[in-house]
N, C-alpha and C positions, 0 to 999 in steps of 0.2 A: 385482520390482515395488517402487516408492519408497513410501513411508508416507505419509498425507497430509499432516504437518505438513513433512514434509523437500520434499513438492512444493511447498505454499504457498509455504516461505522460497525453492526453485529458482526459483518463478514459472511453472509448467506449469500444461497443463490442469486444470480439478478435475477432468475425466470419466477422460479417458487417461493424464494423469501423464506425458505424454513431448513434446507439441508446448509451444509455448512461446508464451508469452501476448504478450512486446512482443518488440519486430522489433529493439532495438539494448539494449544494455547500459546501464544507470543511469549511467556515465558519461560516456556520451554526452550532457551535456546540452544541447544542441539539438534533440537527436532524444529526449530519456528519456521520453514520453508517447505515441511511438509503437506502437500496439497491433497484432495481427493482428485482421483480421475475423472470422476463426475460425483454428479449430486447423492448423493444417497437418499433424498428423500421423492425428486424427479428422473433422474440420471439422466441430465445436461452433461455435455461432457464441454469440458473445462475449457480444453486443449484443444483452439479450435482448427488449429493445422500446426505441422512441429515447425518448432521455434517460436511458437503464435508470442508465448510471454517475454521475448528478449526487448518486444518494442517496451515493454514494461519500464526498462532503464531509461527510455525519454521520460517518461511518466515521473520514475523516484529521483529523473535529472531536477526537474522541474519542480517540484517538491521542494529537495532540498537548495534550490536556489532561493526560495519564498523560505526558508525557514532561517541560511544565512546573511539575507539580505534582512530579516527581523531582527535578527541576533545580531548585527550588526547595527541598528537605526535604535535599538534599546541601548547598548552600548554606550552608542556616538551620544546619545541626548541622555540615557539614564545615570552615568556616568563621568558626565565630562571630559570626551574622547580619549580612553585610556589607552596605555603603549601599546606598540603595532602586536608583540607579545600577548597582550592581554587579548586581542582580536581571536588571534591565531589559536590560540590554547580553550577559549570560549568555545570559538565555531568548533574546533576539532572534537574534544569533549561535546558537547550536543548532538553533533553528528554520529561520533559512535554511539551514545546511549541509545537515540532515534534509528537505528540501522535496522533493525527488526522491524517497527514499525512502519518505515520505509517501503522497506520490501516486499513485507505484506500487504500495504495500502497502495501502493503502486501496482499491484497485482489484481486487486479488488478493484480499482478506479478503471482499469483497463478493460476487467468483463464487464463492468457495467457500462462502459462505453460501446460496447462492442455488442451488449447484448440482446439487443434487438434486432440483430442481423440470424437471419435461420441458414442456418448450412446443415452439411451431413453432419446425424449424428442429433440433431436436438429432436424430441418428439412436439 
């Protein structure tokens, strides 16, 4: 049986640890937002009331605050505080490359928050 942090970062269920949360790989990105409805291996359903994942956006707020506030303390000290330019163009670039990952781990971070509460729908 996986650990629960080693499942979070695979992206499996929080319940079973084995069925898989989105249907293609983060490479995929055309497809990297597509989720299952539920588990395929338990079938936990995901969704745990509609609009359950918009709180999701506090989650990849908060994220990428911790990721620009890195990219900015590397900068200031690894660099020798470079022009306000070099900030902007850093953070901006990082943040799009990270926007899949984001999105999906924001999402991931939230059922597992979330998943030990039993409502309709979990067996």
């Amino acid at each position: 049986m996986s650990t629960l942090f080693s499942s979070l970062i695979k992206e499996k269920c929080p319940r079973c640890r084995k069925g898989n949360l989105f249907i293609t790989p983060f490479y995929h990105l055309l497809h990297f937002s597509k989720m299952h409805k539920e588990c395929p291996h338990c079938q936990l359903r995901y969704e745990i009331e509609p609009g359950f994942f918009w709180a999701a956006m506090y989650v990849s707020y908060g994220l990428g605050i911790i990721i620009c506030f890195a990219i900015g303390c590397i900068l200031y000290w690894g660099f020798n505080d470079p022009s306000t330019f070099t900030y902007l163009f850093s953070i901006f670039f990082v943040m799009l490359v990270l926007s899949p990952f984001l999105f999906r781990y924001s999402r991931v971070i939230l059922l597992y928050f979330f998943s030990g509460v039993k409502y309709i729908g979990s067996k």
